[in-house]
C-alpha positions in Angstrom: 6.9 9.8 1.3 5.8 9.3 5.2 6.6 6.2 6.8 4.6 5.8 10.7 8.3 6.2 11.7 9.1 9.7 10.8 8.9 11.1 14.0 10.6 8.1 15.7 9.9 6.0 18.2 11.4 8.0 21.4 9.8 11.2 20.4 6.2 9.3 20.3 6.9 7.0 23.9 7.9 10.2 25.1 4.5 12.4 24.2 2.8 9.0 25.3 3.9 8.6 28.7 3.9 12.1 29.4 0.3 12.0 28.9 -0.4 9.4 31.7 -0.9 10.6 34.9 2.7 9.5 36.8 1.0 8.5 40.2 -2.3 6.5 38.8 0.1 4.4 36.9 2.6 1.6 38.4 5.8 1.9 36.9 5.4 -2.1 35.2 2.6 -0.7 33.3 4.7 2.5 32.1 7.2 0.0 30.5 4.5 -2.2 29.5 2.8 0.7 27.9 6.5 1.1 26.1 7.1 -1.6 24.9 4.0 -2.4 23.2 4.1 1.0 21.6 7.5 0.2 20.2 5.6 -3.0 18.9 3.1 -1.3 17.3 5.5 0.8 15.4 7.5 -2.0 14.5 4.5 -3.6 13.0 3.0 -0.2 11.7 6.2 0.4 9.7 6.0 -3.9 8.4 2.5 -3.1 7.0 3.3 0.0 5.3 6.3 -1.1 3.6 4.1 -4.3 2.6 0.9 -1.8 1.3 3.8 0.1 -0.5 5.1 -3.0 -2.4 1.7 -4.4 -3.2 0.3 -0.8 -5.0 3.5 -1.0 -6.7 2.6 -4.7 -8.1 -0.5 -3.6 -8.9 0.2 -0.4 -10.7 2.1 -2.6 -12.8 -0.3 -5.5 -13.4 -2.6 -2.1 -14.5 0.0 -1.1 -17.0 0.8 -4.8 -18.3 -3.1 -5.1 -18.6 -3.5 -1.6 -20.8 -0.4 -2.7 -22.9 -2.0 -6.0 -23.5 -5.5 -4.8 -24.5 -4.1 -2.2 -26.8 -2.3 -4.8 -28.5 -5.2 -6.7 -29.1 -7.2 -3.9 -30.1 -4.8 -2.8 -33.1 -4.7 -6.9 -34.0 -8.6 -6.9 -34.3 -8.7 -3.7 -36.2 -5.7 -4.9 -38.4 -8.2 -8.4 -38.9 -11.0 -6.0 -40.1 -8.9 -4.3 -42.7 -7.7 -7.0 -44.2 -11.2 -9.5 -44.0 -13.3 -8.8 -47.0 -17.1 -7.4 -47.1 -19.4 -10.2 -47.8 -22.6 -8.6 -49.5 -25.3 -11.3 -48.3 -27.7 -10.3 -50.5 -30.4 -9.2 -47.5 
């Protein structure tokens, strides 16, 4: 499975910065630049793991809600079996 880290934080600063022009930009803003970057990532990865942990949750609501209607399907057909026909005389 990919996680937004998988090519790690110093390898994606480093392709960032070397993108911006070194003399338009004031150093401040480089590290700026940096350290929200490593904030996004931090937050990327939070929101992933979360998104990961919630389709797991509801894969298994899914499954619990299948079991359960199977269930009740074999307990209405076993209710039919065992009710008798009532000829109403139409």
């Amino acid at each position: 499975m990919h996680t937004p880290m998988e090519c790690g934080p110093s390898t994606e600063l480093q392709t960032v910065v070397s993108r911006v022009p070194r003399r338009s930009v004031p150093t401040g803003s480089t590290l700026a630049l940096s350290a929200a970057i490593v904030k996004w990532q931090a937050d990327s990865t939070a929101l992933f793991g979360r998104l990961v942990e919630q389709s797991q949750a509801l894969r298994g609501g899914a499954a619990a809600s299948e079991q359960t209607d199977q269930q009740s399907a074999a307990a209405i057909n076993a209710a039919a079996d065992q009710t008798a026909v009532v000829d109403l005389g139409l």
